[in-house]
MDAnalysis code that builds the backbone (N, CA, C; Angstrom):
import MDAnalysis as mda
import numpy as np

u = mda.Universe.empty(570, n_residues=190, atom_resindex=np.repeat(np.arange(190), 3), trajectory=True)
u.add_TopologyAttr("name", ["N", "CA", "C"] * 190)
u.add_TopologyAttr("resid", np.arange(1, 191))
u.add_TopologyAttr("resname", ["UNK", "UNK", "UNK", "UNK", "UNK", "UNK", "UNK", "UNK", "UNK", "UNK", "UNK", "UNK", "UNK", "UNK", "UNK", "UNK", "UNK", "UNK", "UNK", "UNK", "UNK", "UNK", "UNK", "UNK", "UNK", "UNK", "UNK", "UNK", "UNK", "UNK", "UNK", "UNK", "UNK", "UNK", "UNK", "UNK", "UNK", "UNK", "UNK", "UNK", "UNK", "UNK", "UNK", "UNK", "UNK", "UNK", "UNK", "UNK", "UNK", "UNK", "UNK", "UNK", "UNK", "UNK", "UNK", "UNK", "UNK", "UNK", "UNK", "UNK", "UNK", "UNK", "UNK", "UNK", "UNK", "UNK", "UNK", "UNK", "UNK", "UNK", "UNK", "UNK", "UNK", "UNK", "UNK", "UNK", "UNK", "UNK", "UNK", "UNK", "UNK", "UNK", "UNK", "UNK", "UNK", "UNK", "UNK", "UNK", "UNK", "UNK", "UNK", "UNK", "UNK", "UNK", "UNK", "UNK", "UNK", "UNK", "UNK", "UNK", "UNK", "UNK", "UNK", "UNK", "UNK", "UNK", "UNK", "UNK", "UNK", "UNK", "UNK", "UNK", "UNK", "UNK", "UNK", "UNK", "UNK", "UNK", "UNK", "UNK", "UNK", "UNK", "UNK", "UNK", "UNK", "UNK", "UNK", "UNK", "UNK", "UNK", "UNK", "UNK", "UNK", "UNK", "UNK", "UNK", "UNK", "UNK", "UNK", "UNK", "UNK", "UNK", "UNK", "UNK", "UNK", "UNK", "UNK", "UNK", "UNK", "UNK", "UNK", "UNK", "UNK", "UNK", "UNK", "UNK", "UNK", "UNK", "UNK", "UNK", "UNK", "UNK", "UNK", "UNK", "UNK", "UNK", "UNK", "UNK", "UNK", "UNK", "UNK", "UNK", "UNK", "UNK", "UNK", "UNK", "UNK", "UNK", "UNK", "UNK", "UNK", "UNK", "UNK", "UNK", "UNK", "UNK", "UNK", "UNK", "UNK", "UNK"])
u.atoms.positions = np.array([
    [4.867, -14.923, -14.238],
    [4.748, -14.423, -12.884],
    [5.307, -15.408, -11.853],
    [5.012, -16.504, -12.156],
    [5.430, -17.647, -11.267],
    [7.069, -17.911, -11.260],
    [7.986, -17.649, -12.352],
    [8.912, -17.377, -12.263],
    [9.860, -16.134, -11.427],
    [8.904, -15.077, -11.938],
    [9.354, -13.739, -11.038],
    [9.350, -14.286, -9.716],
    [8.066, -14.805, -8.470],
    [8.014, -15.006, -7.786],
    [9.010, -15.974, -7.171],
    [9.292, -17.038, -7.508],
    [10.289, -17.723, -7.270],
    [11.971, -17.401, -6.937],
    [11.861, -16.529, -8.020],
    [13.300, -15.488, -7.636],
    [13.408, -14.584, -6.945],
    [11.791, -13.614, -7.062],
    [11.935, -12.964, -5.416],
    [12.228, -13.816, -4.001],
    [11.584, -14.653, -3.967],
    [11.569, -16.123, -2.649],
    [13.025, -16.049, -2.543],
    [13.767, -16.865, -3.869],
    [14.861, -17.064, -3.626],
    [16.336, -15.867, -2.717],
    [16.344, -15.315, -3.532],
    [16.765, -13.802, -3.283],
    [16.769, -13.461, -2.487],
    [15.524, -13.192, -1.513],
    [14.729, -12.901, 0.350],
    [15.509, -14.204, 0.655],
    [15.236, -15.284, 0.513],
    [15.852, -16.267, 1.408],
    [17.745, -16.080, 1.403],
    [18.139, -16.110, 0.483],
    [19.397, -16.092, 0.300],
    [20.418, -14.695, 1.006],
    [19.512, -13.606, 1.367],
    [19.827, -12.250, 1.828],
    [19.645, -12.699, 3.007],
    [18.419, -13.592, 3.729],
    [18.347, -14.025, 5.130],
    [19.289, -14.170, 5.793],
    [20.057, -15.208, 5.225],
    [21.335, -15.419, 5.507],
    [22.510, -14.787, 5.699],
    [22.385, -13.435, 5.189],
    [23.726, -12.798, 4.898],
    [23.129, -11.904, 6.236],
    [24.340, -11.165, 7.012],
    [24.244, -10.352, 8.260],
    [24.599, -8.896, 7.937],
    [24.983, -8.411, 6.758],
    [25.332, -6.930, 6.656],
    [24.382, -6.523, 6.442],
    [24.330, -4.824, 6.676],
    [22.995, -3.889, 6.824],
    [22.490, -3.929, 5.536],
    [23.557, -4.170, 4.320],
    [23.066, -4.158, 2.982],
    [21.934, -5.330, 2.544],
    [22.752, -6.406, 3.159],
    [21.548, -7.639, 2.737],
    [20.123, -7.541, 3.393],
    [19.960, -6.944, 4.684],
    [18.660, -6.826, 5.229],
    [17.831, -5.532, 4.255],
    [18.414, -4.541, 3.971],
    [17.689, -4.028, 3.177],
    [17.563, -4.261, 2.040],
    [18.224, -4.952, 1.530],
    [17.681, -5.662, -0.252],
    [16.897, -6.578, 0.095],
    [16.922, -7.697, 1.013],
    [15.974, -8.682, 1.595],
    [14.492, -7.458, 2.106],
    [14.565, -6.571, 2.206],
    [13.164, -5.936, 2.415],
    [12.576, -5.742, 0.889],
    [13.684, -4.935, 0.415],
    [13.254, -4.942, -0.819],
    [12.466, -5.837, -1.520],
    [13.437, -7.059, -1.623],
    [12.687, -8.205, -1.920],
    [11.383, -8.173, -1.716],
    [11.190, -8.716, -0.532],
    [10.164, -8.998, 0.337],
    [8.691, -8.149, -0.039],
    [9.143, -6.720, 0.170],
    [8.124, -5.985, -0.505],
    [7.784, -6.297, -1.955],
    [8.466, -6.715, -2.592],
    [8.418, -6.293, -4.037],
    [7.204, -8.200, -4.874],
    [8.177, -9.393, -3.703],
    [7.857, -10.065, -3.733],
    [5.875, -10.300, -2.988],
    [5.662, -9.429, -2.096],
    [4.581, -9.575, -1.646],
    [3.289, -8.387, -2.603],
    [3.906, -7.563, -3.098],
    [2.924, -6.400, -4.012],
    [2.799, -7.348, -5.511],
    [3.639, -8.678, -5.705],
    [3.659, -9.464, -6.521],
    [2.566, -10.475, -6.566],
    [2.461, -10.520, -5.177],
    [1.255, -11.820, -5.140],
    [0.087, -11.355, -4.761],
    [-0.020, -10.070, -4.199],
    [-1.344, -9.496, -3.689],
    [-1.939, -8.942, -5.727],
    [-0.777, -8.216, -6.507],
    [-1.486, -8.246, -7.660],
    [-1.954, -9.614, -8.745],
    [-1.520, -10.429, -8.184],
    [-1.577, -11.872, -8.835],
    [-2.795, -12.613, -8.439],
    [-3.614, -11.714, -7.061],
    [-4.727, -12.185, -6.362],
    [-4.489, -13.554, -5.455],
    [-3.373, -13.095, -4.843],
    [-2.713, -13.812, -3.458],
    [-2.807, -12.860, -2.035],
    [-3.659, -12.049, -1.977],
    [-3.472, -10.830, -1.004],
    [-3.450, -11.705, 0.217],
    [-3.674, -13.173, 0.852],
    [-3.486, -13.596, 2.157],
    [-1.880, -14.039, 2.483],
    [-1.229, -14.305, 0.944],
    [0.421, -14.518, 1.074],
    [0.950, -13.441, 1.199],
    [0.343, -12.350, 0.389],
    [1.547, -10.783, 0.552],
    [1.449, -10.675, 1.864],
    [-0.038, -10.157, 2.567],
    [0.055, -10.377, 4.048],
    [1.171, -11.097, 4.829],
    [1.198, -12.034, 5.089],
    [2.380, -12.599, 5.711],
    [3.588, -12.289, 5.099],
    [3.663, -12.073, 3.945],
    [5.361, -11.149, 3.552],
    [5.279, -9.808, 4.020],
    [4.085, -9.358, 3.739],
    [4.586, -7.643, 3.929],
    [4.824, -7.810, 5.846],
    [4.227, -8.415, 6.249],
    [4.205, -8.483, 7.739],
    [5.383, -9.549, 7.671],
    [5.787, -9.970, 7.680],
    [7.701, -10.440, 7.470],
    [8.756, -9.292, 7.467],
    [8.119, -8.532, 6.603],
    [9.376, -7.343, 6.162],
    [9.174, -5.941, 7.147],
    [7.969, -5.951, 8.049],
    [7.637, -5.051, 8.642],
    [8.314, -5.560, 10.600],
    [8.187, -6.429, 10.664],
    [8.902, -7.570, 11.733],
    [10.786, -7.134, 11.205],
    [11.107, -7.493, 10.376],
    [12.232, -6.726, 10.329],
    [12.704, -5.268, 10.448],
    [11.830, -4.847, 9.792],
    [11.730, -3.065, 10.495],
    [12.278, -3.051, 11.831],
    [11.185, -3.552, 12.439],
    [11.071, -3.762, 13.936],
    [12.022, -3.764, 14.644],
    [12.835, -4.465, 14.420],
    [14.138, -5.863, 15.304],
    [14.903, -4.844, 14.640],
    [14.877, -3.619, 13.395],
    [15.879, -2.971, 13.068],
    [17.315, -3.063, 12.441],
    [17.638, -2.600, 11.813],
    [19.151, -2.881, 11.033],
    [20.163, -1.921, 11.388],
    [20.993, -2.896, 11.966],
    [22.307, -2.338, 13.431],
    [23.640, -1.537, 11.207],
    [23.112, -0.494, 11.734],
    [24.396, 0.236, 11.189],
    [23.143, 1.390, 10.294],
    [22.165, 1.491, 10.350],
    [21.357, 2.440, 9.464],
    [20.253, 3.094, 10.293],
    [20.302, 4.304, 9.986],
    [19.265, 5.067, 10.782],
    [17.719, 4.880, 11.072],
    [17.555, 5.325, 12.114],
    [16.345, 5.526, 12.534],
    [14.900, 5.655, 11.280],
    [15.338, 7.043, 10.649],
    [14.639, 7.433, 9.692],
    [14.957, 6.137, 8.336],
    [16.056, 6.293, 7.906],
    [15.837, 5.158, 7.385],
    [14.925, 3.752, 6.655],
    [15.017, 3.192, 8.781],
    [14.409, 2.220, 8.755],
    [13.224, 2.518, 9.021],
    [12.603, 3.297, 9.456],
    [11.095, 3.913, 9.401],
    [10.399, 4.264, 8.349],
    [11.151, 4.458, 6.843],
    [11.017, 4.654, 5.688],
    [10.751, 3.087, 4.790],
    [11.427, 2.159, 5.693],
    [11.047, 0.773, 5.141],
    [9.759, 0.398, 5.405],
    [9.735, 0.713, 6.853],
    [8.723, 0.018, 7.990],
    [7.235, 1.032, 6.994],
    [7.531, 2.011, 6.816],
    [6.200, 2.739, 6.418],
    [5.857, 2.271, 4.976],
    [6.756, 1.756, 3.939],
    [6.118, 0.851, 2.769],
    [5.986, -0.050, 2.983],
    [6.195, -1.355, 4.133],
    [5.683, -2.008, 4.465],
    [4.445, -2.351, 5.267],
    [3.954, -0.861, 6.224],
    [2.496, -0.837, 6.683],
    [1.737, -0.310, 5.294],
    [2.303, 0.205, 4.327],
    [1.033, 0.833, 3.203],
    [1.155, -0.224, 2.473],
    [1.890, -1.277, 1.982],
    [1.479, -2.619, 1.900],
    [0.845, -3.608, 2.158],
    [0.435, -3.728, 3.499],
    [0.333, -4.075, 4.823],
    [-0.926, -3.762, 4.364],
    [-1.730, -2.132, 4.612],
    [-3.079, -1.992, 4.595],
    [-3.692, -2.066, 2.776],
    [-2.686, -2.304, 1.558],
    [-3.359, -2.780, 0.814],
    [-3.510, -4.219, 0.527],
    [-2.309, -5.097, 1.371],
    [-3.478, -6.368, 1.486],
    [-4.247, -6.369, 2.357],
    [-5.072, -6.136, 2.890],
    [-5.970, -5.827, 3.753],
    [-7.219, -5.367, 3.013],
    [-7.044, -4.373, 2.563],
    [-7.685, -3.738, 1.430],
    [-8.569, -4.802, 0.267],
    [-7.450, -5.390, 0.013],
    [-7.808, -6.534, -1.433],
    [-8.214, -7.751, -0.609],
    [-7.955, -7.855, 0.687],
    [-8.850, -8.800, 1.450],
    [-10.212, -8.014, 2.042],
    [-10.442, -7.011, 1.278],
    [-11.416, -6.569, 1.928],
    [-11.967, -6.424, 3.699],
    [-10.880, -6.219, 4.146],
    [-10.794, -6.467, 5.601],
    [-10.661, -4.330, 5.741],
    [-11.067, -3.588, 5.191],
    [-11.626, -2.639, 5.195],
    [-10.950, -1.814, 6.716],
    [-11.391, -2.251, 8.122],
    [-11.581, -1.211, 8.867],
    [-10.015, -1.637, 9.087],
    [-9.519, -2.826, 9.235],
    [-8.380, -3.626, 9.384],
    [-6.564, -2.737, 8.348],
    [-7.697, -2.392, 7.478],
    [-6.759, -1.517, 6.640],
    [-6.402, 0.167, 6.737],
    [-7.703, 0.625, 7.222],
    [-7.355, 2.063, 7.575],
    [-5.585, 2.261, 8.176],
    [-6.030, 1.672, 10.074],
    [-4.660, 2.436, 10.365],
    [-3.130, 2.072, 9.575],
    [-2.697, 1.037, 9.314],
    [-1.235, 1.234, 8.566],
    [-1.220, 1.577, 7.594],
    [-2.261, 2.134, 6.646],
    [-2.369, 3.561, 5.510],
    [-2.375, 4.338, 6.072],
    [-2.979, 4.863, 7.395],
    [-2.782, 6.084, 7.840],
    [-1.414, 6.354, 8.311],
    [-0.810, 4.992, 9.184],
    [0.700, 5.547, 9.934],
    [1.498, 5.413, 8.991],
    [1.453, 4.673, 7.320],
    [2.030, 5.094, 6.486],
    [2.375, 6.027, 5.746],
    [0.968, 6.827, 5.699],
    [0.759, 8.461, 5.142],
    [1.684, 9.295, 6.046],
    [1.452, 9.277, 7.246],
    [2.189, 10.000, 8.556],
    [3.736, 9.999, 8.378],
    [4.007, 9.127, 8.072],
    [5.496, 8.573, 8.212],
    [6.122, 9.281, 6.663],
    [5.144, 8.965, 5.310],
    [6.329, 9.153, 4.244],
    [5.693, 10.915, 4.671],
    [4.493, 11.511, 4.914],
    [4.385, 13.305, 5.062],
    [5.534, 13.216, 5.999],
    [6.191, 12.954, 6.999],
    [6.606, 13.191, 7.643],
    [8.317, 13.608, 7.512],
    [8.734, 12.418, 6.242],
    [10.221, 13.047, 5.277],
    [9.660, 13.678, 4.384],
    [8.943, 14.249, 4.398],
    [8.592, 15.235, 3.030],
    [8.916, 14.176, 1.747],
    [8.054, 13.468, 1.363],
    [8.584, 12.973, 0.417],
    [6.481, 12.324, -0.277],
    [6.606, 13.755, -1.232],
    [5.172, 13.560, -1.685],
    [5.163, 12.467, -2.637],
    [5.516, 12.136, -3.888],
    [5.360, 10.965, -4.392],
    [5.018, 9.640, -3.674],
    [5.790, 9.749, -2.306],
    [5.152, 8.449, -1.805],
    [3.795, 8.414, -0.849],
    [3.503, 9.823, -0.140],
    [2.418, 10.005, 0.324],
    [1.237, 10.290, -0.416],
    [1.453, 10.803, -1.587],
    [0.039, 10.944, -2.290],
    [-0.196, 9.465, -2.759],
    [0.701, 8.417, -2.978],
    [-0.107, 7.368, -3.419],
    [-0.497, 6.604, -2.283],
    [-0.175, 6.833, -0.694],
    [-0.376, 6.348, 0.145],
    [-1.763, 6.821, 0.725],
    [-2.099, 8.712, 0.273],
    [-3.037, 9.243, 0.556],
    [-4.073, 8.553, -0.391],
    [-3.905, 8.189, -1.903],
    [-4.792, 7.767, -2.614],
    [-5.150, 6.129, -1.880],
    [-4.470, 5.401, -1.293],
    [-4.842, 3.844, -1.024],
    [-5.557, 4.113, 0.236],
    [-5.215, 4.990, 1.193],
    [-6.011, 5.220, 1.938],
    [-7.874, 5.979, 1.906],
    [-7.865, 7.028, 0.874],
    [-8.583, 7.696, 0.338],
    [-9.428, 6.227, -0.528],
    [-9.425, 5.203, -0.859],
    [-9.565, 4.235, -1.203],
    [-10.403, 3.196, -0.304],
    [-10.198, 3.173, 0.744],
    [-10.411, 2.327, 1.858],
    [-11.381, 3.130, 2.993],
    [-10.903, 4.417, 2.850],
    [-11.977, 5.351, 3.426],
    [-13.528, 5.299, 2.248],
    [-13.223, 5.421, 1.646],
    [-14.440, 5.451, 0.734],
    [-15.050, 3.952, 0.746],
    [-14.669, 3.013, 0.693],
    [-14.844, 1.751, 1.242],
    [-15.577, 1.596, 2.256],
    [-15.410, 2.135, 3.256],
    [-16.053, 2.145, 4.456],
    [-17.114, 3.320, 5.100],
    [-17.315, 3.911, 3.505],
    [-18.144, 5.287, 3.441],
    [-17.424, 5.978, 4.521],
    [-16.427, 6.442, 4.892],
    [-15.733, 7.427, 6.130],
    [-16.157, 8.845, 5.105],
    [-16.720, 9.873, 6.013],
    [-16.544, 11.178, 5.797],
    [-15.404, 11.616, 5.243],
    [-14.377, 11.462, 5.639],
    [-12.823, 11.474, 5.140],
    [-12.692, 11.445, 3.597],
    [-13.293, 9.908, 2.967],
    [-12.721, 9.584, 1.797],
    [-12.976, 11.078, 0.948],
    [-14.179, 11.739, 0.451],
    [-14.206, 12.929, -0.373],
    [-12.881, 13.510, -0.969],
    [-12.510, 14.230, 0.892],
    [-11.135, 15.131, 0.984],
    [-10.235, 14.561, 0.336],
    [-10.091, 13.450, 1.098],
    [-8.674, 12.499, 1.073],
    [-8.501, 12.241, -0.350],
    [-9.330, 11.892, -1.496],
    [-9.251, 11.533, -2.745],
    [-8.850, 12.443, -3.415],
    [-9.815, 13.753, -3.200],
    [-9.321, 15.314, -3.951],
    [-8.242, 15.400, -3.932],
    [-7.723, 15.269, -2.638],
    [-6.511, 15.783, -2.123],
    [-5.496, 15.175, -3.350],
    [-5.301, 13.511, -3.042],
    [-4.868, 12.895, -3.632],
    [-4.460, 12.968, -4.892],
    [-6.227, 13.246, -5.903],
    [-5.811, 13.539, -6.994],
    [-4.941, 14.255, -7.437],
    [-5.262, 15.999, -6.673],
    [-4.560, 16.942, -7.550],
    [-2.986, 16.753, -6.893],
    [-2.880, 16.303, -6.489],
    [-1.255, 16.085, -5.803],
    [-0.302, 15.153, -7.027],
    [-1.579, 14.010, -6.983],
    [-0.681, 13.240, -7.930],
    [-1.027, 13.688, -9.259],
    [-1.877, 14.437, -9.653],
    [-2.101, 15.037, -11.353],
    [-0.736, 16.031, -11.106],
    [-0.494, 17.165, -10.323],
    [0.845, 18.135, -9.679],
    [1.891, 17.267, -10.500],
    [2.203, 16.018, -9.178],
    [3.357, 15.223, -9.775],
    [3.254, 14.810, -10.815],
    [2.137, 14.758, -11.941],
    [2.264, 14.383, -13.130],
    [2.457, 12.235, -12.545],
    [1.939, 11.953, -11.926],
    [2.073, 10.744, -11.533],
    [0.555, 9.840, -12.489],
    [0.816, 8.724, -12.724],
    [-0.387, 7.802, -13.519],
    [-1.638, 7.533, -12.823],
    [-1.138, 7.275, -11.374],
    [-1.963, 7.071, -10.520],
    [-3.180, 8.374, -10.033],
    [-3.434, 8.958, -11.258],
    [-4.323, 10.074, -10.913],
    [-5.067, 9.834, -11.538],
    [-5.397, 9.295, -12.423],
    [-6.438, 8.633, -13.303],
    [-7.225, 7.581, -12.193],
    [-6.686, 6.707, -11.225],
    [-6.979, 5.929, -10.712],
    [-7.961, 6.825, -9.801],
    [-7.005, 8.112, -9.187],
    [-7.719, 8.890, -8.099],
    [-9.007, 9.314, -8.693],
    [-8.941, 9.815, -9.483],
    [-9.888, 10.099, -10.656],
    [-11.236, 9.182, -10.505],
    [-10.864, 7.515, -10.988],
    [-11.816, 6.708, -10.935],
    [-12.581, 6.152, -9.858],
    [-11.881, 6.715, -8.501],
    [-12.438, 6.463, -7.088],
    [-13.397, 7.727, -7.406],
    [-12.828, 9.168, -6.953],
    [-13.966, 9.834, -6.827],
    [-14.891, 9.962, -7.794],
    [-15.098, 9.587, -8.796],
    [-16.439, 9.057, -9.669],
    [-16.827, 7.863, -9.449],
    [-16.710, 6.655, -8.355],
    [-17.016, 5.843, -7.849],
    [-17.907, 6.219, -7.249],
    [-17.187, 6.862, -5.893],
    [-17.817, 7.808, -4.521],
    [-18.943, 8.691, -5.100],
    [-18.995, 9.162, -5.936],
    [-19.501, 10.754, -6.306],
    [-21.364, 9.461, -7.012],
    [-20.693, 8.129, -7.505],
    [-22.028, 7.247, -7.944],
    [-22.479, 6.643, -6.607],
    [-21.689, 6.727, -5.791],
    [-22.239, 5.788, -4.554],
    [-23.261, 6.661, -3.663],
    [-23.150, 7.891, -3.888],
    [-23.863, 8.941, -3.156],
    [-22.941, 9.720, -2.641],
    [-23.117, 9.948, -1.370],
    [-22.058, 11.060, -0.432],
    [-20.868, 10.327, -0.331],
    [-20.876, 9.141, -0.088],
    [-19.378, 8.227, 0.430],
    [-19.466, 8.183, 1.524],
    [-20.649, 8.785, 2.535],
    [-21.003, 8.366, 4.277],
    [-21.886, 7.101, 4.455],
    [-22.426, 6.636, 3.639],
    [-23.262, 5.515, 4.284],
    [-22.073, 4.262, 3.770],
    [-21.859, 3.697, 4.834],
    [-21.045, 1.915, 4.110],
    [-22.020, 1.448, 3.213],
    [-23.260, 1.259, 3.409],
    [-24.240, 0.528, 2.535],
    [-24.097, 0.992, 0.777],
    [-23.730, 1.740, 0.612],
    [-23.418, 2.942, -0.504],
    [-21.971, 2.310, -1.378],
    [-21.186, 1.904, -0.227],
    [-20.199, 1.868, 0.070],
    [-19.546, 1.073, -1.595],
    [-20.253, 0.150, -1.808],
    [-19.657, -0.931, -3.035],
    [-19.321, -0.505, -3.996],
    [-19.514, 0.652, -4.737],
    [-18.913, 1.225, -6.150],
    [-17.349, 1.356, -5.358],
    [-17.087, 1.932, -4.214],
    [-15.745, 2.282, -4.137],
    [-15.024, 1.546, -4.199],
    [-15.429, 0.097, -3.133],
    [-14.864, -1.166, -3.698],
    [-14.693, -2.278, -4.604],
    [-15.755, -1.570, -5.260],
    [-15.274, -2.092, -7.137],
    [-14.113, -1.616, -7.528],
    [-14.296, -0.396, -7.431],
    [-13.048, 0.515, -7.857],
    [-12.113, -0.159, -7.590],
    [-11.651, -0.682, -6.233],
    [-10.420, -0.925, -5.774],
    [-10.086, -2.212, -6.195],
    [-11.334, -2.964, -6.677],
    [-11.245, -4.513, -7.038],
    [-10.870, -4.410, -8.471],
    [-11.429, -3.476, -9.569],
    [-11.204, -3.060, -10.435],
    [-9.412, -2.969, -10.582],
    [-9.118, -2.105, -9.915],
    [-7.506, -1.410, -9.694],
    [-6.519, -2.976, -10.033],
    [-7.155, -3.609, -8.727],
    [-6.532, -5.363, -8.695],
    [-6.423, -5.856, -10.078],
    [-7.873, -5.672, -10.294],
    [-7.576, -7.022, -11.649],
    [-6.900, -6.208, -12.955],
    [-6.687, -5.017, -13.089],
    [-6.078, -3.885, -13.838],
    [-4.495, -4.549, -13.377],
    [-4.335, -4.592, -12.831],
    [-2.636, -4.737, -12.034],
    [-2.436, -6.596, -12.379],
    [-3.138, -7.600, -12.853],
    [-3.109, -8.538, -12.305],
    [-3.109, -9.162, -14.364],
    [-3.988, -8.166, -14.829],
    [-3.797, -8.432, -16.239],
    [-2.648, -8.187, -17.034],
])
């Protein structure tokens, strides 16, 4: 892992440098790929500052590529964004850039990336016992069982989290869900 990481670093740094629209978006790439690297490695305060690196580039924008596009970067970098947050257990901190992430990939029609964005959110809602999480998980599931996606097993293991925690409205309740999600981590990290 420590190798992988190093060559993501390298790579992001070395694209820094370069000024075509191509290198800023492989340098996101990077960046993302390099920060979902260390948040599963149980670094979630370093991905933070990468995914929020690569979301700062969003920002400032890449002169020759569209709007949508770059809003398509910027939105895997806020659902990044709110799962380190998430794995920092910083909970309420994580809701909105899962939500303006959900918004953004529903928004190109592009379900594969919103149902797993609906499931991390559906995740964090249940976390925080929100009324929400229930829906949001169902939802989730059968979307991603639809897509035939892996991550439905996961959806799966939240709402039998929720469903042991009680309703999923009281926070106090709240800790099976965030096992779950701590669970998910060290699943990703083994």
């Amino acid at each position: 892992m420590e190798e992988a990481q190093a060559r993501l670093r390298e790579g992001a740094r070395c694209l820094a440098s370069q000024e075509s629209p191509q290198s800023r978006l492989a340098e996101l790439t990077m960046l993302n790929s390099l920060g979902t690297l260390l948040r599963q490695t149980g670094r979630p305060a370093e991905a933070l500052e990468i995914h929020r690196r690569s979301e700062g580039i969003c920002r400032d924008g890449v002169p020759g590529r569209t709007e949508e596009v770059i809003a398509l970067y910027q939105a895997v970098a806020r659902q990044q964004i709110g799962n380190d947050l998430a794995a920092l257990k910083r909970w309420h901190e994580a809701e909105a850039p899962l939500r303006q992430a959900l918004a953004a990939f529903d928004a190109a029609q592009m379900p594969i990336w919103s149902e797993q964005a609906r499931l991390d959110l559906g995740q964090v809602l249940g976390a925080l016992g929100h009324p929400e999480a229930r829906g949001t998980l169902l939802s989730a599931r059968d979307a991603l069982a639809a897509l035939r996606n892996p991550r439905q097993a996961e959806a799966a293991e939240a709402l039998a989290a929720l469903h042991e925690a009680g309703t999923g409205t009281a926070p106090p309740d709240a800790g099976a869900v965030a096992d779950a999600v701590d669970a998910r981590a060290h699943r990703c990290r083994g």
